[in-house]
NUVEXKE-732939 format. One record per residue (C-alpha): residue in one letter; x, y, z; residue number from 0. Coordinates in pm, whole numbers, padded with zeros to 5 digits. Example, Ala and Ser with C-alpha at 12.3 -4.5 7.8 and 13.67 -1.06 7.14 Angstrom:
r A&east 01230&north -00450&up 00780&k 0
r S&east 01367&north -00106&up 00714&k 1
This chain:
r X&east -00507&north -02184&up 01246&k 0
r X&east -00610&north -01921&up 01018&k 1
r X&east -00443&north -01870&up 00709&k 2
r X&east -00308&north -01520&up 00630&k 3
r X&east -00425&north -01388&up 00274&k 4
r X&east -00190&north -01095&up 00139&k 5
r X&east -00217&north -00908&up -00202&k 6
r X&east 00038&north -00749&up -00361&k 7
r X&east 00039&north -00480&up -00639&k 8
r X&east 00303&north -00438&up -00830&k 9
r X&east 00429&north -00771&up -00783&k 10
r X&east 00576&north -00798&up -01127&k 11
r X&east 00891&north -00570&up -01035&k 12
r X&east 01212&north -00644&up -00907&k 13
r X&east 01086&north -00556&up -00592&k 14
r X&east 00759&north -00719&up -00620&k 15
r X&east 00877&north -01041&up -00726&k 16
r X&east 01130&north -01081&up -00450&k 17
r X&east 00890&north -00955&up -00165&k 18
r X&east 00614&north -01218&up -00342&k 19
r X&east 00866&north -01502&up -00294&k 20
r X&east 00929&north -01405&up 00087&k 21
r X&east 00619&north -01416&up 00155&k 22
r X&east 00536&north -01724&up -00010&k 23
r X&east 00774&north -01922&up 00127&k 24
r X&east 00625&north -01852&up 00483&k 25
r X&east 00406&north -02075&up 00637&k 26
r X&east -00008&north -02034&up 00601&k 27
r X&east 00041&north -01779&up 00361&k 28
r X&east -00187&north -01726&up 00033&k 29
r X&east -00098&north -01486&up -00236&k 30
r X&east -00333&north -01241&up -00491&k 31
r X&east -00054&north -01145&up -00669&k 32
r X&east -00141&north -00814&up -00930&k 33
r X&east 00002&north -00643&up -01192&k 34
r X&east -00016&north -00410&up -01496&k 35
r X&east 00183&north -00614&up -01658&k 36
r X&east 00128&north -01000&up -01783&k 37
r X&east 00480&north -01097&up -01893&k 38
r X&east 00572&north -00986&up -01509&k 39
r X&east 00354&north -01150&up -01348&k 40
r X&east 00448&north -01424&up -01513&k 41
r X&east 00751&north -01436&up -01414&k 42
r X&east 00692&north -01365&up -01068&k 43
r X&east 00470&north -01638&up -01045&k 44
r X&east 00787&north -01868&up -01223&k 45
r X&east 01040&north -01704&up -00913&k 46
r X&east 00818&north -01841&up -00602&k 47
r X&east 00952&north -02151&up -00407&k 48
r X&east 00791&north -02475&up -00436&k 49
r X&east 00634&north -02521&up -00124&k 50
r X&east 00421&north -02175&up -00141&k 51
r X&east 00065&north -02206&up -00088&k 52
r X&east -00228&north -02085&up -00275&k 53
r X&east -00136&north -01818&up -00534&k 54
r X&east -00401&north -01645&up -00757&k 55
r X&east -00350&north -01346&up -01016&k 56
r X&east -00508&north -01072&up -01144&k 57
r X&east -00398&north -00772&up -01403&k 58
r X&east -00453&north -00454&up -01257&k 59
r X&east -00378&north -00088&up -01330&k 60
r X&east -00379&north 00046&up -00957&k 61
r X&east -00459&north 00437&up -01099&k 62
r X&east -00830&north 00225&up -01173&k 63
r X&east -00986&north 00224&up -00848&k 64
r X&east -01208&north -00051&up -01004&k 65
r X&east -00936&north -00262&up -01119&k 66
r X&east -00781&north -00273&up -00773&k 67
r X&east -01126&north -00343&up -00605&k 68
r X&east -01123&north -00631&up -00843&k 69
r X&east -00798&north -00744&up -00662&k 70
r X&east -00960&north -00740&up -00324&k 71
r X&east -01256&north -00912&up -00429&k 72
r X&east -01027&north -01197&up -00598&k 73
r X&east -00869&north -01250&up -00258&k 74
r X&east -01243&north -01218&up -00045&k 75
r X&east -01396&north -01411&up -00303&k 76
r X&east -01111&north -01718&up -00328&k 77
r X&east -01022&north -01713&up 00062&k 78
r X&east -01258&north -01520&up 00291&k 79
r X&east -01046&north -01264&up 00359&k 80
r X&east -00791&north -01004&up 00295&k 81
r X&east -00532&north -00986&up 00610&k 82
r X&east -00268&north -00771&up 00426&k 83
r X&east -00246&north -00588&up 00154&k 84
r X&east 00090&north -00435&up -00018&k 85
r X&east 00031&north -00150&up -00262&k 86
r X&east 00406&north -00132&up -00460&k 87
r X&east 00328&north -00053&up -00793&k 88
r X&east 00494&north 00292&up -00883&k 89
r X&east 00659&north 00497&up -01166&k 90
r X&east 00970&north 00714&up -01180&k 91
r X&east 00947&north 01090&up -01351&k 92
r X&east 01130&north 01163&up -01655&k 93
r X&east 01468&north 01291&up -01547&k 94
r X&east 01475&north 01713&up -01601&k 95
r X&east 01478&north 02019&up -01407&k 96
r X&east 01094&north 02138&up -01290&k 97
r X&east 01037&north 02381&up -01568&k 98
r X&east 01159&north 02120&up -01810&k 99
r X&east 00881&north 01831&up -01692&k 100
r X&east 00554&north 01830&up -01907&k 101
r X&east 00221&north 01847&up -01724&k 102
r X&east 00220&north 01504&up -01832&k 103
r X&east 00509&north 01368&up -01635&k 104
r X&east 00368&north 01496&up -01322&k 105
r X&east -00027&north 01350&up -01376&k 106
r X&east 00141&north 00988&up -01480&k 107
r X&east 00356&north 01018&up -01131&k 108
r X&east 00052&north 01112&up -00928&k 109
r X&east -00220&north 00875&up -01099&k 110
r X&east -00006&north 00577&up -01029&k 111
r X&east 00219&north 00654&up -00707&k 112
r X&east -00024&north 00849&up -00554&k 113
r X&east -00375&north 00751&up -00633&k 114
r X&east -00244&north 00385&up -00684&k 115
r X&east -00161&north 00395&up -00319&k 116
r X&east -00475&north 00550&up -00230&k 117
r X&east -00701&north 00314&up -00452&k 118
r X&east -00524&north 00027&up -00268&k 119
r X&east -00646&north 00197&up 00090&k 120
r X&east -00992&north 00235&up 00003&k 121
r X&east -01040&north -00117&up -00156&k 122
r X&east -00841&north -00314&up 00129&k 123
r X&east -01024&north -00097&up 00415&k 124
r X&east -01358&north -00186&up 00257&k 125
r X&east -01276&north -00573&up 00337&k 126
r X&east -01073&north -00546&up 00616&k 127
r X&east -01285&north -00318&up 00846&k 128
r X&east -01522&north -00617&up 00869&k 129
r X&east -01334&north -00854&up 01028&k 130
r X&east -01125&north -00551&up 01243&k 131
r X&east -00797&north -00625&up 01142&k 132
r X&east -00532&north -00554&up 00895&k 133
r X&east -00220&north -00459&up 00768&k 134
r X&east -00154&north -00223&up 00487&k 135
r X&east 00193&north -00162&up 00328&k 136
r X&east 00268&north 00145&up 00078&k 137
r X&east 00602&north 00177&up -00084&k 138
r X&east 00734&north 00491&up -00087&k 139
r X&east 01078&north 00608&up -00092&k 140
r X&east 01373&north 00771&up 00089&k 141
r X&east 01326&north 01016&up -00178&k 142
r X&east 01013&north 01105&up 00023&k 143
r X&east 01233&north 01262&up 00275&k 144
r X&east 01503&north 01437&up 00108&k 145
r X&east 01526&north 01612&up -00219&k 146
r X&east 01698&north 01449&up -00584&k 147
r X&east 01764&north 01693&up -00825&k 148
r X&east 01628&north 01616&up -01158&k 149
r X&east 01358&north 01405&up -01005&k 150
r X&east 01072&north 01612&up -00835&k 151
r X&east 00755&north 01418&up -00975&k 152
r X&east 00866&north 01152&up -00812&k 153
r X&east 00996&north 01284&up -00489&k 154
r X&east 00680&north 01483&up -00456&k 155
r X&east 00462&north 01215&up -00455&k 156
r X&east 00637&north 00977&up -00230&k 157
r X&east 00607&north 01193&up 00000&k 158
r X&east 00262&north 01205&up -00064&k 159
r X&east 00286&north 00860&up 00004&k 160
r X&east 00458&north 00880&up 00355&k 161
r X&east 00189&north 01138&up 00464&k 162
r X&east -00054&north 00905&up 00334&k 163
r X&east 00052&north 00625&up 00550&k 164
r X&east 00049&north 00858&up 00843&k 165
r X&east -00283&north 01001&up 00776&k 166
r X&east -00458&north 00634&up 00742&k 167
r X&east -00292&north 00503&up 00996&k 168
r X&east -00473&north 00768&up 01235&k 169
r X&east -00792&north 00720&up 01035&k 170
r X&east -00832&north 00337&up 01081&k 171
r X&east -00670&north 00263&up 01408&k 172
r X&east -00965&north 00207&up 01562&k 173
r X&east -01066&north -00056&up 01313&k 174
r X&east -00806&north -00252&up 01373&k 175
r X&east -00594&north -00188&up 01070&k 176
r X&east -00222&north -00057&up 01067&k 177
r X&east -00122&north 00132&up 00827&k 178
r X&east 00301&north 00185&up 00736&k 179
r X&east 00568&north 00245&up 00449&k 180
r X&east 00854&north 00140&up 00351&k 181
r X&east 01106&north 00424&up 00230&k 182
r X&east 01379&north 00217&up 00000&k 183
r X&east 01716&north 00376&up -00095&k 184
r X&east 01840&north 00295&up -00445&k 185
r X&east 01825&north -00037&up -00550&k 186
r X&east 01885&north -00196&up -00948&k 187
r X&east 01560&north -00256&up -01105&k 188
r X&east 01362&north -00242&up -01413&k 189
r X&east 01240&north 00100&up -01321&k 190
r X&east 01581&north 00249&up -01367&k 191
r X&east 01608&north 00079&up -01718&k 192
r X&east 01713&north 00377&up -01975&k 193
r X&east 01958&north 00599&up -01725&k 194
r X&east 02306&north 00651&up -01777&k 195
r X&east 02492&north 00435&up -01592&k 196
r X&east 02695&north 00741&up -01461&k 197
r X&east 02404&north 00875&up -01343&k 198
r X&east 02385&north 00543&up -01147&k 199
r X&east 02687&north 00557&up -01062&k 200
r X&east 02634&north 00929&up -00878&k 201
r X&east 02355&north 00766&up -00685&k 202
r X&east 02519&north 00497&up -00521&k 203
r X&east 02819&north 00714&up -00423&k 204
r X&east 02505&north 00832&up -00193&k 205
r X&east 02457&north 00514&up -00022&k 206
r X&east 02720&north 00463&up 00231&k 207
r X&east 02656&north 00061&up 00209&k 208
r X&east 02659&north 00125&up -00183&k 209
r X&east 02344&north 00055&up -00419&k 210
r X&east 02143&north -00217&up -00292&k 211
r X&east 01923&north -00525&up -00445&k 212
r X&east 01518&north -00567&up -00361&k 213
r X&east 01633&north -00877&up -00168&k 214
r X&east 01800&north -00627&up 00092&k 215
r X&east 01434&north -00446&up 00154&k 216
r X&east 01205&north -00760&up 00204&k 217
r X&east 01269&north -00824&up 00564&k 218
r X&east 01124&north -00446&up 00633&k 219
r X&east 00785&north -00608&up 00421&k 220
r X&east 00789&north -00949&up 00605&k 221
r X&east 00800&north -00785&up 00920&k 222
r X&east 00494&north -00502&up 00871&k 223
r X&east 00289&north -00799&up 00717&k 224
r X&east 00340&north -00970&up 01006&k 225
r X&east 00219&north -01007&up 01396&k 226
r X&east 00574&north -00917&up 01492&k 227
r X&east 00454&north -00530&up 01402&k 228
r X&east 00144&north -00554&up 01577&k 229
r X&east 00210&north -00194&up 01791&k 230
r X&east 00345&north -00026&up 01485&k 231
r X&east 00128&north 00198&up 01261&k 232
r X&east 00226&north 00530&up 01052&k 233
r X&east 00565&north 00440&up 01017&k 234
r X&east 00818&north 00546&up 00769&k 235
r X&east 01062&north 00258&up 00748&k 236
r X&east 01374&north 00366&up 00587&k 237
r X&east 01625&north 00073&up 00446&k 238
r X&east 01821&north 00310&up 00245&k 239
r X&east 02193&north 00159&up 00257&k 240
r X&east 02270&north 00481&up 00473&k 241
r X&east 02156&north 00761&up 00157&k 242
r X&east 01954&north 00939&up 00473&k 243
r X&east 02200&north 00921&up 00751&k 244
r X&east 02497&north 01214&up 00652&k 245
């Protein structure tokens, strides 16, 4: 049997580090596991179980379409192949009202959640057209498809993100290679370090199931990684404790 090879950006997060584990912990599974960040990744790599199987790192920026080629070529070069490839790495916006945001605010949103997102396309379609097959996961966010006040950097470009999804999926079809994303609700993380906890506390009144932790959203990665999703490209799959459904 062949082993699966997945790489993961952003896997020093919350989120990263708990959909790394998942994934490790299935069987024939090896990792590239990438970050910006070294004390992450670290840590990360200190949260997997056990009985993982091959797991190899690299820093990355994913706004450097270089760096994130780098990625790709760690996982061709190590294991022969790239069968998945999860692009998570992503910023939140200063919180302020549009006319309050710098110019700033809004390039640092789109360099990283945007063109991250696309640098992670372009490098995993350049390996994965080959062998004409593939799976490619973006994060974006339920914020995508609704509107928080306060926040438009970073609602803007995840939907960016969603479209992007939809848009690739269409483009590389034909290759072989789905292409989905996962919209998450709120969930506590390092990203939300420096809010008010009242301003927290608004949010999850949002979420009918409350605020939820990156262990609730890994199933929705496990499953588009996987063979199980095989008919399912240019999706938009929400696991948003309910924020979406009033």
């Amino acid at each position: 049997m062949t082993r699966r090879v997945v790489a993961i950006t952003g896997a020093g997060g919350a989120l990263g580090a708990a959909i790394s584990a998942r994934l490790a912990a299935e069987p024939d599974t090896d990792l590239v596991l990438s970050d910006v960040s070294e004390p992450s990744l670290e840590a990360t790599l200190a949260g997997l179980p056990d009985a993982s199987g091959a797991v190899e790192t690299r820093l990355a920026d994913v706004g450097d379409i270089a760096q994130v080629e780098a990625v790709v070529a760690l996982a061709t070069e190590r294991f022969g192949r790239l069968d998945v490839l999860i692009s998570n790495a992503g910023v939140l916006s200063p919180n302020g009202r549009i006319h309050n945001l710098a110019t700033e605010d809004w390039e640092r949103a789109f360099r990283i959640n945007v063109l991250g997102a696309v640098n992670g396309i372009k490098a995993a379609v350049g390996a994965m057209r080959p062998q004409r097959s593939g799976s490619i996961v973006l994060t974006a966010s339920v914020s995508g498809m609704t509107a928080w006040s306060h926040a438009a950097p970073y609602c803007a470009t995840k939907a960016a993100v969603i479209q992007l999804a939809k848009v690739a999926a269409v483009e590389y079809a034909r290759d072989g290679i789905r292409v989905n994303c996962v919209c998450p609700g709120t969930f506590r993380s390092a990203i939300h370090e420096g809010l008010p906890e009242e301003a927290l506390d608004a949010i999850s009144s949002r979420h009918p199931l409350g605020l939820g932790s990156a262990e609730d959203l890994v199933g929705a990665y496990a499953y588009l990684a996987s063979d199980a999703s095989r008919w399912t490209t240019g999706s938009a799959l929400v696991v948003d404790g309910g924020y979406s459904a009033p």
